[in-house]
N, C-alpha and C positions, 0 to 999 in steps of 0.2 A: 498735784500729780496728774499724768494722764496715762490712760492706757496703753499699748501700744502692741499694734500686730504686724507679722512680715510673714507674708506667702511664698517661700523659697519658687514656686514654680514660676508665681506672675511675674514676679523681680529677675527673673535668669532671663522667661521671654522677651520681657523688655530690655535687657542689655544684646542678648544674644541672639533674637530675631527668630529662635530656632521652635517646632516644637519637642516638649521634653514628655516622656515617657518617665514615672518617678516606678516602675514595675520594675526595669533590669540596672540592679546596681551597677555592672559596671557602665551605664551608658550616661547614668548619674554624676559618677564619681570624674567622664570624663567630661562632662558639658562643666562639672560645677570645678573643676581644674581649669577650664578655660575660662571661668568666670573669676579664679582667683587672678591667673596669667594678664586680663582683661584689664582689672581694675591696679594692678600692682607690677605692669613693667617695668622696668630697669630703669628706663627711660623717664619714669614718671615717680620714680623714686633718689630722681637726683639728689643733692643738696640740697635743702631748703631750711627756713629761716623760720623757728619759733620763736615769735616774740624779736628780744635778741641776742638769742642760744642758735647755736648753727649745729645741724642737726646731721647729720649724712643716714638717711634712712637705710641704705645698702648695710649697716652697720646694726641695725635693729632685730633681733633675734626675735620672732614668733611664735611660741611652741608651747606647750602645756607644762605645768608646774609638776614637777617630781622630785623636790627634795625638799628637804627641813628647811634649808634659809630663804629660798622661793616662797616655802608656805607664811613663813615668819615673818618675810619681806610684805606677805599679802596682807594678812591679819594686822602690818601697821599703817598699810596703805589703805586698807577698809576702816581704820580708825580714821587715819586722815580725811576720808572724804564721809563717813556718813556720822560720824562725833565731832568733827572739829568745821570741816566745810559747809555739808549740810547735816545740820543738828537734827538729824533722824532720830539719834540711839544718846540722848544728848546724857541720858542717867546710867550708859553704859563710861562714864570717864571713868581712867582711873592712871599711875603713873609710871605703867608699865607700856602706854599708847596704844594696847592690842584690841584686837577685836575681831572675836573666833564668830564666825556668821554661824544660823544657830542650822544652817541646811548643811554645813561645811565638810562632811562627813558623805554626804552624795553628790558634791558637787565637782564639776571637773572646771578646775581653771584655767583661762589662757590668757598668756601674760605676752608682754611686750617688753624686753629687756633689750638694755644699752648700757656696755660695758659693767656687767652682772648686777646691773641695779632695774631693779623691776619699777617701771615707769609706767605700766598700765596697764589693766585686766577686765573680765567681763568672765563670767559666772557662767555654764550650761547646767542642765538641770533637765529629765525625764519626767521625777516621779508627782505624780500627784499627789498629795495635792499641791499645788501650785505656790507660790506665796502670794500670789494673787486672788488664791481660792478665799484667804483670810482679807481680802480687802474687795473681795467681788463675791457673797458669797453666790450668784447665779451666774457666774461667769461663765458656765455653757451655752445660757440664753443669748453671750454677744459673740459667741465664737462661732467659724463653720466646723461644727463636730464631723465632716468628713475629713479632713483633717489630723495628725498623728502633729501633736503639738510640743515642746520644750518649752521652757522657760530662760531668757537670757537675764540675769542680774549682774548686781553691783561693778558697771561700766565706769571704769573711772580713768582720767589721763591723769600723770600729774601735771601741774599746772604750767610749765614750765617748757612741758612736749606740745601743748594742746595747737588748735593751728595747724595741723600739719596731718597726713594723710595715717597716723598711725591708729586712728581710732576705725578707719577704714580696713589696716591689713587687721586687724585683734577681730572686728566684725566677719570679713569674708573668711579668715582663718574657722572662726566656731561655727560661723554656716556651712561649711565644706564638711567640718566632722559631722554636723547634724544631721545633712543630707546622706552624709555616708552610716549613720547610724539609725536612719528609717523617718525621721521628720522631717515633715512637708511643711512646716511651716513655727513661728514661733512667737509667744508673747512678752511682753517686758512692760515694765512699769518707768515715765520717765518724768524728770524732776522739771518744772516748767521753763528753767532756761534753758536742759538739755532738749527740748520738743525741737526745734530747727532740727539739730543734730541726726536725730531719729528720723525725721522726714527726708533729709538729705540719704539716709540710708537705706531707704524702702520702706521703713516702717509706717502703715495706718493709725491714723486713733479711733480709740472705739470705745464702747461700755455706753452706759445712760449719759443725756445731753444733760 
């Protein structure tokens, strides 16, 4: 596994050239809307071709998880990738395929749905301690503590969407709320084939060499 950190301010500056002010929310809220506008036009969300699934992204619904079969839908897609794909929770099987994550309770989900099947999600989180707190326990020594931090987890596509810019709009979606919810920045933990992934998306690595 590797650490992983994203400074919302340096990552806007470098797309948007601009400097940001993170003091007045609405000036936040409007730079980090032009950074969603930025990364996710119309134009750059044609057709495109997962694998070979033909995907029409215009079609892809982004939004937070608010009902029973969304959650239901999560809790078997957190089985499929951390019980069956990656054997994280490999003594949580059982034949119901669920997997109630144990933060899930604080956590706000955003999911990526196409034609009401939730195809992929990523985790926000405030409260400390972190789940990182339990696998770093000095992990204020590698963070900048001026900094108001979240936590993004269990990122998953299915496998079938991957390839394609949706692990992009799930990303800049939960930055947008986070920005808009007082964090400056975020950390995540990421699996060693997802490390490309992570850098493609602004994230640094970090912790002890």
């Amino acid at each position: 596994d590797s650490l992983m950190a994203l400074e919302f301010k340096n990552r806007l500056q470098k797309l948007l050239g601009d400097k940001i002010s993170f003091d007045n929310d609405s000036s936040v809220h409007q730079i980090s809307s032009k950074w969603i506008k930025l990364n996710s036009n119309s134009e750059e969300r044609a057709t495109t071709i997962v694998n070979t699934f033909k995907v029409d992204l215009n079609f892809i619904c982004i939004k937070i998880a608010e009902n029973d079969d969304e959650l239901e839908q999560i809790h078997r897609l957190n089985y499929q990738a951390f019980v069956e794909e990656i054997p994280q929770h490999i003594e949580s099987k059982n034949s119901s395929r669920l997997l109630v994550d144990k933060f899930h309770h604080e956590n706000k989900y955003f999911i990526a749905l196409y034609e009401n099947e939730v195809i992929g999600m990523v985790a926000f989180r405030q409260e400390r301690p972190f789940s990182l707190d339990y696998k770093l326990t000095n992990l204020d020594d590698y963070i900048n503590n001026e900094n108001k931090y979240c936590e993004l987890r269990l990122f998953y596509i299915k496998p079938k969407f991957r390839n394609s810019q949706i692990s992009l709009l799930l990303i800049n979606a939960v930055i947008e709320y986070a920005i808009n919810s007082g964090c400056t920045a975020a950390v995540a933990c990421a699996y060693v084939k997802q490390i490309p992934l992570y850098l493609r998306l602004g994230f640094d690595p970090f912790g002890p060499k």
